[in-house]
VEXDREN-2710 file (C-alpha; in Angstrom, 1 decimal):
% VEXDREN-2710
k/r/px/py/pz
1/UNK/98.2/-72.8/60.9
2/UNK/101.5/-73.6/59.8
3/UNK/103.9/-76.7/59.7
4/UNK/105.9/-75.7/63.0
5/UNK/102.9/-75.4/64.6
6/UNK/101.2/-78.9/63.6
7/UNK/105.1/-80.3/64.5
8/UNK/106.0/-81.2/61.0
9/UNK/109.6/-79.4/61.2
10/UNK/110.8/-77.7/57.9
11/UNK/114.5/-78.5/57.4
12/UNK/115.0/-75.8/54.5
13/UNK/112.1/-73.3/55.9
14/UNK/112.3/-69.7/53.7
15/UNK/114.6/-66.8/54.9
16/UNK/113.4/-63.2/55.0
17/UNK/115.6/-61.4/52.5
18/UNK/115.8/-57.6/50.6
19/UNK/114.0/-59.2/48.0
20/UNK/111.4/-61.1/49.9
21/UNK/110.9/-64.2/50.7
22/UNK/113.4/-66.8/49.6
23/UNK/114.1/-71.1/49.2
24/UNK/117.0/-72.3/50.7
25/UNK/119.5/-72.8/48.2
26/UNK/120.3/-76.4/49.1
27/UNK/116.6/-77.2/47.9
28/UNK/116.6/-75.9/44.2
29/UNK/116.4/-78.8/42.3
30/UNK/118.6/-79.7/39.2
31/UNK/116.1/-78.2/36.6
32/UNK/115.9/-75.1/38.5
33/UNK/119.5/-74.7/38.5
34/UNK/119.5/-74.8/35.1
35/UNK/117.2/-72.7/34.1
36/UNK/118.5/-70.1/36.8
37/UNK/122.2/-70.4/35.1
38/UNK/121.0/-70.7/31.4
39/UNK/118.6/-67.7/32.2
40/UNK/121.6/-64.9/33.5
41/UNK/123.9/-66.0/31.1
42/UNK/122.2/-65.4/28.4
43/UNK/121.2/-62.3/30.0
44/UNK/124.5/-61.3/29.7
45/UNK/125.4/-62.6/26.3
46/UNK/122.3/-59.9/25.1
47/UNK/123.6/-57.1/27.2
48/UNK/127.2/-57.8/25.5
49/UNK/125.8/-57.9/22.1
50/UNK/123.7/-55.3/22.8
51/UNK/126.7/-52.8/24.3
52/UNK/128.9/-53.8/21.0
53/UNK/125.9/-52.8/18.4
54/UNK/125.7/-49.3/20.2
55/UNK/129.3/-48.6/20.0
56/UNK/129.1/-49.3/16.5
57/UNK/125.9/-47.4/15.6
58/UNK/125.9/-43.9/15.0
59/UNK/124.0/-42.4/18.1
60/UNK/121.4/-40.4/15.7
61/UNK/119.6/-43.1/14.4
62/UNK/115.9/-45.1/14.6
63/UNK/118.6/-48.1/14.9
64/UNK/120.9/-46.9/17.7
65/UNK/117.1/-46.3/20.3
66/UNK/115.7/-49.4/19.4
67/UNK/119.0/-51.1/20.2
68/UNK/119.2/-49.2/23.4
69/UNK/115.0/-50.1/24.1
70/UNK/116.1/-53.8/24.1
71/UNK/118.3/-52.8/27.7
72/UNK/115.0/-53.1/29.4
73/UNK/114.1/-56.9/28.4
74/UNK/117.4/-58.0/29.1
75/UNK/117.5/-56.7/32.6
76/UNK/114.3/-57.9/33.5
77/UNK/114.8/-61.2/32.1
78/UNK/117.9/-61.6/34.8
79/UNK/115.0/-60.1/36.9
80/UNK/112.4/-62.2/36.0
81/UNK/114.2/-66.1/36.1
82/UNK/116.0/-65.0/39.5
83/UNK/112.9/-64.3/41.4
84/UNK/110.8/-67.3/40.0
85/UNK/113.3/-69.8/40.9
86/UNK/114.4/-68.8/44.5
87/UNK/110.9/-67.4/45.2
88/UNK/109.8/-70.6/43.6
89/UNK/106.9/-68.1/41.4
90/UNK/105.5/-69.5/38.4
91/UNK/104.2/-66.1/37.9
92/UNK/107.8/-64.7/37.4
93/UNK/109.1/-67.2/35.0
94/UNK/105.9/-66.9/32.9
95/UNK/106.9/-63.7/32.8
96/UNK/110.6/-64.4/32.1
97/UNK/109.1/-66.5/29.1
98/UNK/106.9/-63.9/28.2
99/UNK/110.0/-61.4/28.4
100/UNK/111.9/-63.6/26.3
101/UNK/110.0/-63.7/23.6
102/UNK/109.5/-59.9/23.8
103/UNK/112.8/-59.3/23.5
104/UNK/113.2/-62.4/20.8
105/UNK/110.2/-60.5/18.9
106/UNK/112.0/-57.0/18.8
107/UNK/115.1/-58.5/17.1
108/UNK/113.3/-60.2/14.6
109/UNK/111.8/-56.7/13.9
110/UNK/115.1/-55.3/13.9
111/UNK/116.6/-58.2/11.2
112/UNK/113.2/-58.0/8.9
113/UNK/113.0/-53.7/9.2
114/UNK/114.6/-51.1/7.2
115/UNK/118.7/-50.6/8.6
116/UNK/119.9/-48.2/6.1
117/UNK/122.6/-46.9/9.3
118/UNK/123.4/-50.9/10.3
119/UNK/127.3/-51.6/9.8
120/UNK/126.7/-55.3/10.2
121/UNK/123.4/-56.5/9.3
122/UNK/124.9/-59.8/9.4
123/UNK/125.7/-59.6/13.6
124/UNK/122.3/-58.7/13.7
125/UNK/121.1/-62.2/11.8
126/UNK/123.5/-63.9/14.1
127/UNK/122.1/-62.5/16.7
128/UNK/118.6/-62.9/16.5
129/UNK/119.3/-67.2/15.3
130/UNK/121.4/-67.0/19.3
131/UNK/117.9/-65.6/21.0
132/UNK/115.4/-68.1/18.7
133/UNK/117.8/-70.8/19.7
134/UNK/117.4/-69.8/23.5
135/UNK/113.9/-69.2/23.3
136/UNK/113.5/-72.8/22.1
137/UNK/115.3/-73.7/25.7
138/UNK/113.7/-71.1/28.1
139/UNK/110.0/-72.0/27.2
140/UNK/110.6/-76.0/27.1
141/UNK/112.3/-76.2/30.3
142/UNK/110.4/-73.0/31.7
143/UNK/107.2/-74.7/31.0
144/UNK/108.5/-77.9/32.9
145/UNK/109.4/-76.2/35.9
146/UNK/106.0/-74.0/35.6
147/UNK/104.2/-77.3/35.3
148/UNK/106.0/-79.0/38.5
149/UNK/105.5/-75.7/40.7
150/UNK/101.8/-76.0/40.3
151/UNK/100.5/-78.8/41.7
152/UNK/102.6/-78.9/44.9
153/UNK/102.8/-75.3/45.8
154/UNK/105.7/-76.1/48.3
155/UNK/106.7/-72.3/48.6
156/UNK/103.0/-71.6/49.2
157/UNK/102.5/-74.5/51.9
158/UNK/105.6/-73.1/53.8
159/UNK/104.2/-69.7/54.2
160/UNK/100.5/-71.0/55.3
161/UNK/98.7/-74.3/55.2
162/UNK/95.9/-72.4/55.5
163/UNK/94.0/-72.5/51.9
164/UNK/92.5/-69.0/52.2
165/UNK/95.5/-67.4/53.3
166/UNK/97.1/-69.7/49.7
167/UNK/94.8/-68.1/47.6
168/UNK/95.5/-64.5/48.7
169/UNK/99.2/-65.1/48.4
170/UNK/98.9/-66.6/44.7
171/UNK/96.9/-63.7/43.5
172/UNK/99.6/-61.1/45.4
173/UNK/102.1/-62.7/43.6
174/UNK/100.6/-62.3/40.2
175/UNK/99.8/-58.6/40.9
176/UNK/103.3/-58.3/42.1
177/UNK/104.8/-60.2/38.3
178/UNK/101.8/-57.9/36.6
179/UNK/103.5/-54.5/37.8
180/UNK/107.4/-55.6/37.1
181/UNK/106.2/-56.9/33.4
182/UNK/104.5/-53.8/33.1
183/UNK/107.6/-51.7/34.5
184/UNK/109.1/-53.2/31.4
185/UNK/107.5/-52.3/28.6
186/UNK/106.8/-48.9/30.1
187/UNK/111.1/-48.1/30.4
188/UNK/111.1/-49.9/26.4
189/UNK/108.2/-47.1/25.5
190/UNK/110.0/-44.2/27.3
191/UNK/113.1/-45.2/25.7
192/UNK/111.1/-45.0/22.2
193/UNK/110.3/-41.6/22.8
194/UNK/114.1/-40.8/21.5
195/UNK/113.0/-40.4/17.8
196/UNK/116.1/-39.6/16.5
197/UNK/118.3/-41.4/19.0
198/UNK/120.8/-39.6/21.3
199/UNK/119.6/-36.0/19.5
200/UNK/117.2/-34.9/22.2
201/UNK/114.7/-31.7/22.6
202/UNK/112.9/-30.0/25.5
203/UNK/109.9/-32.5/24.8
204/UNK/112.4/-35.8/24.9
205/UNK/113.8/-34.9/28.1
206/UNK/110.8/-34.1/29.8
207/UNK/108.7/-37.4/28.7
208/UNK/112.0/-39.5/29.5
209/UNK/112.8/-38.1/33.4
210/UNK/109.2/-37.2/34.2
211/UNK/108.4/-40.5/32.6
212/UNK/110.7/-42.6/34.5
213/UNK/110.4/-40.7/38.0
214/UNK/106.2/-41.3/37.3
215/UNK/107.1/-45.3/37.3
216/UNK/109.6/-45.6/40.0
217/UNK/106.9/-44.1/42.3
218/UNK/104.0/-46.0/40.4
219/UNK/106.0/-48.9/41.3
220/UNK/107.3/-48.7/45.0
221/UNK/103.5/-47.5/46.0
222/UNK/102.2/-50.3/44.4
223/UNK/104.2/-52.8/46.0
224/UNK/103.8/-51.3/49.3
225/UNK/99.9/-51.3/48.8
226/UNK/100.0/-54.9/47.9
227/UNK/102.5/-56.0/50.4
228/UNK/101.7/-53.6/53.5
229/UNK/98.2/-53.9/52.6
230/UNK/98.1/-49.9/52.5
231/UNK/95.0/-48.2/51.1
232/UNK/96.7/-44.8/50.8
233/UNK/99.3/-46.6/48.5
234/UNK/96.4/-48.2/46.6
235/UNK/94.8/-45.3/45.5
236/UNK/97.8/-43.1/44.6
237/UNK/98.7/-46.1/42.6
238/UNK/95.2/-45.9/41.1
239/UNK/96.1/-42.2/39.9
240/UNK/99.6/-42.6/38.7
241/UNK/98.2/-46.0/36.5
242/UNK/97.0/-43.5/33.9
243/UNK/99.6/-40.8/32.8
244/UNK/101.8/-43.7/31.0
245/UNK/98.2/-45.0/29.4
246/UNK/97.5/-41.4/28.0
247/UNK/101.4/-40.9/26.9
248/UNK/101.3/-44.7/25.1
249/UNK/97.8/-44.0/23.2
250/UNK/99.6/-40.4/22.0
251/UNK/103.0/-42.5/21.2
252/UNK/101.0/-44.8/18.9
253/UNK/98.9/-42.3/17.2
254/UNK/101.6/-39.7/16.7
255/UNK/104.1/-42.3/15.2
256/UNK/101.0/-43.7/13.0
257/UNK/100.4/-40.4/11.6
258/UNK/104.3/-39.3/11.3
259/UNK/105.5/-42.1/9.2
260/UNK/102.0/-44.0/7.5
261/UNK/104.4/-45.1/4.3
262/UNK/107.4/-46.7/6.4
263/UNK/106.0/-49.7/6.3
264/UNK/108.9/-51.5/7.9
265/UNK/110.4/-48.8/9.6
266/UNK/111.6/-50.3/12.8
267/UNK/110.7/-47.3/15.4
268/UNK/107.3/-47.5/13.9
269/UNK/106.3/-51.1/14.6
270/UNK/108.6/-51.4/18.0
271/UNK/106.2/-48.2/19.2
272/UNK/103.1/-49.9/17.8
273/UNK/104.1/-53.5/19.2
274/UNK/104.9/-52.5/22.3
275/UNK/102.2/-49.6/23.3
276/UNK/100.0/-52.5/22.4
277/UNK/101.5/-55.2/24.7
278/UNK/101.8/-52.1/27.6
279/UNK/98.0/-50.9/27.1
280/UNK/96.9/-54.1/27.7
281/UNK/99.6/-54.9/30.7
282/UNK/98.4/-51.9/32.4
283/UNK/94.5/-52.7/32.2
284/UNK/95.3/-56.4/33.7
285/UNK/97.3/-54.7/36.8
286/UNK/94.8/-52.2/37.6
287/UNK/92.4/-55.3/37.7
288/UNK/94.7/-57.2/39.7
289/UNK/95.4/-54.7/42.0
290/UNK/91.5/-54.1/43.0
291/UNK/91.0/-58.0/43.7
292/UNK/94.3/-57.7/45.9
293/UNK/92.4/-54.7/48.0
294/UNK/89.5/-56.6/48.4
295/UNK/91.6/-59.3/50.2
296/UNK/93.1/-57.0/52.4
297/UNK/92.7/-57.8/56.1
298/UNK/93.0/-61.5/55.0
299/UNK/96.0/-62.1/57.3
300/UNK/98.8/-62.4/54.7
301/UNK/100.6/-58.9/55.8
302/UNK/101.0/-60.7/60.0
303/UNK/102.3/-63.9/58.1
304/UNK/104.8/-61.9/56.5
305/UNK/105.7/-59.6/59.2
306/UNK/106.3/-62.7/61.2
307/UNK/109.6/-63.7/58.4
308/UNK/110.9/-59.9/59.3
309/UNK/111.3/-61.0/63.0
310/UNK/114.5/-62.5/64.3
311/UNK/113.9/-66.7/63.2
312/UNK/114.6/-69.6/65.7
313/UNK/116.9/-72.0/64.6
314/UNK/115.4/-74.0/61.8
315/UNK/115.3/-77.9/62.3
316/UNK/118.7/-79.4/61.2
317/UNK/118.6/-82.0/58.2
318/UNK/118.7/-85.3/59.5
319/UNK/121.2/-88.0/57.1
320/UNK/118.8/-91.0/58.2
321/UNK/122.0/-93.0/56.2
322/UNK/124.7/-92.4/58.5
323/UNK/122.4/-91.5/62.1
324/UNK/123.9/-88.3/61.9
325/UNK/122.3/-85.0/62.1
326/UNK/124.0/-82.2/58.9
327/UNK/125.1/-78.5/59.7
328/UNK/124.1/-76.0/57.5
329/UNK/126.5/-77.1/54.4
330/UNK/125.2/-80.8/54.7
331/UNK/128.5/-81.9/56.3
332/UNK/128.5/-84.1/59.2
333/UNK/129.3/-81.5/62.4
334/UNK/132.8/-82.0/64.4
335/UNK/132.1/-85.2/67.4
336/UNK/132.9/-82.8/70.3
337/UNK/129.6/-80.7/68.6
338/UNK/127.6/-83.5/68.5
339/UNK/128.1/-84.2/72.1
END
């Protein structure tokens, strides 16, 4: 069952988008605003500091690929605070903290490692006080919101009211956050594969396009299996989960044994770091994924088919102030519509 059909009408019901399944605008609240505007622009603060340090580095160097690997947080950090807050997903803005602090993590490696090529070590200090700053921001109010989403579930309650059909949807939706934090760190360890930045050989080149053409697939089949409830999907997913596991285990080990003495080399402890992080990422998604199989058949894909259709028109907010019933801007429609 769902609210329209126990007669409760849902004024700001969700809308069937490219991206899913989506709030009303009208009914983020001032918290989530927030975080939504503080979240993109300092998205795009990174991306501009990030663009000015590679036009400054010279394209050869440790420094100018790890610069380059931090693209991938940043775009998935616009990524990540978007979809929690108009999907209204705790899962995604854990993972927009988590992101955060990836990215916050890798410029403190940056500022503490060896930078004989930096031109201006002291942009890069600057830089990584801005992203501790931020951090401080993202996970207080990101916890907040994370904390207020829990208990009512309001995005879960308009898709069902059914508690089995709940459950399904809340581990879908933390398979679905597992794979796109996973997508990151798996475009940051292709990136690291550029050992001596821009300078590539036949090796780099094959590892970076057969590496990234491996994930894009990995990734559509695996949200088609989860949301068309598609066994094929599932199991090529299965078998495309372990060709960036073996590549990550051989980044680690090979960069271990290459440079043992560079003890703050930063290419050495971004690979190490983050083939850690992605390792483990990848073992939690193939677990998620299994318990999302087993609930296939649970009802969840006709729910959502149901949003693709062409919608009635939803119930029309109702000022209870002025008697008067609001259009879609939450003006008071013309007289002559009223009558």
């Amino acid at each position: 069952p769902d609210f329209s059909s126990l007669g409760v009408p849902a004024c700001y019901g969700l809308r069937m988008t490219k991206i899913g399944l989506v709030k009303h605008p009208f009914s983020l609240s001032c918290p989530d605003k927030f975080l939504l505007g503080f979240g993109l622009l300092s998205s795009l603060v990174a991306l501009g500091f990030m663009v000015q340090r590679l036009t400054k580095l010279p394209p050869m160097s440790d420094d100018f690929t790890f610069t380059l690997m931090t693209l991938s947080p940043i775009l998935f950090n616009a990524w990540f605070i978007f979809s929690g807050i108009v999907k209204e997903r705790f899962q995604d803005i854990i993972g927009f903290i988590l992101s955060f602090a990836i990215m916050t993590v890798y410029l403190g490696i940056s500022v503490f490692s060896s930078h004989e090529t930096d031109p201006d070590p002291l942009l890069k200090q600057v830089r990584f006080g801005l992203a501790v700053a931020s951090f401080v921001v993202v996970f207080l109010f990101g916890v907040g919101i994370v904390w207020s989403y829990l208990p009512r579930a309001k995005y879960l309650y308009l898709i069902s009211a059914k508690g089995s059909i709940q459950n399904t949807c809340r581990l879908l939706f933390w398979c679905s956050s597992f794979i796109t934090f996973d997508l990151e760190l798996q475009v940051s360890m292709t990136i690291l594969v550029m050992d001596e930045g821009m300078m590539w050989n036949g090796v780099d080149i094959l590892v970076i396009v057969g590496g990234l053409l491996i994930l894009v697939v990995w990734a559509v089949v695996g949200f088609k299996a989860i949301y068309l409830e598609s066994g094929r999907c599932f199991w090529i997913f299965m078998f495309l989960l372990w060709p960036n596991v073996v590549y990550n285990v051989y980044r680690m080990v090979s960069i271990y044994i290459e440079r043992p003495m560079e003890a703050w080399n930063i290419l050495r402890h971004a690979v190490l770091g983050c083939g850690v992080i992605a390792l483990l990422t990848r073992l939690t998604v193939g677990i998620s994924m299994c318990l999302v199989k087993r609930d296939f058949g649970n009802g969840v894909k006709e729910i959502l088919d149901k949003y693709g259709k062409p919608r009635e028109p939803e119930a029309v907010p109702f000022n209870q102030h002025s008697g008067y019933f609001l259009n879609d801007l939450g003006r008071r429609p013309p007289l002559d519509k009223i009558r």
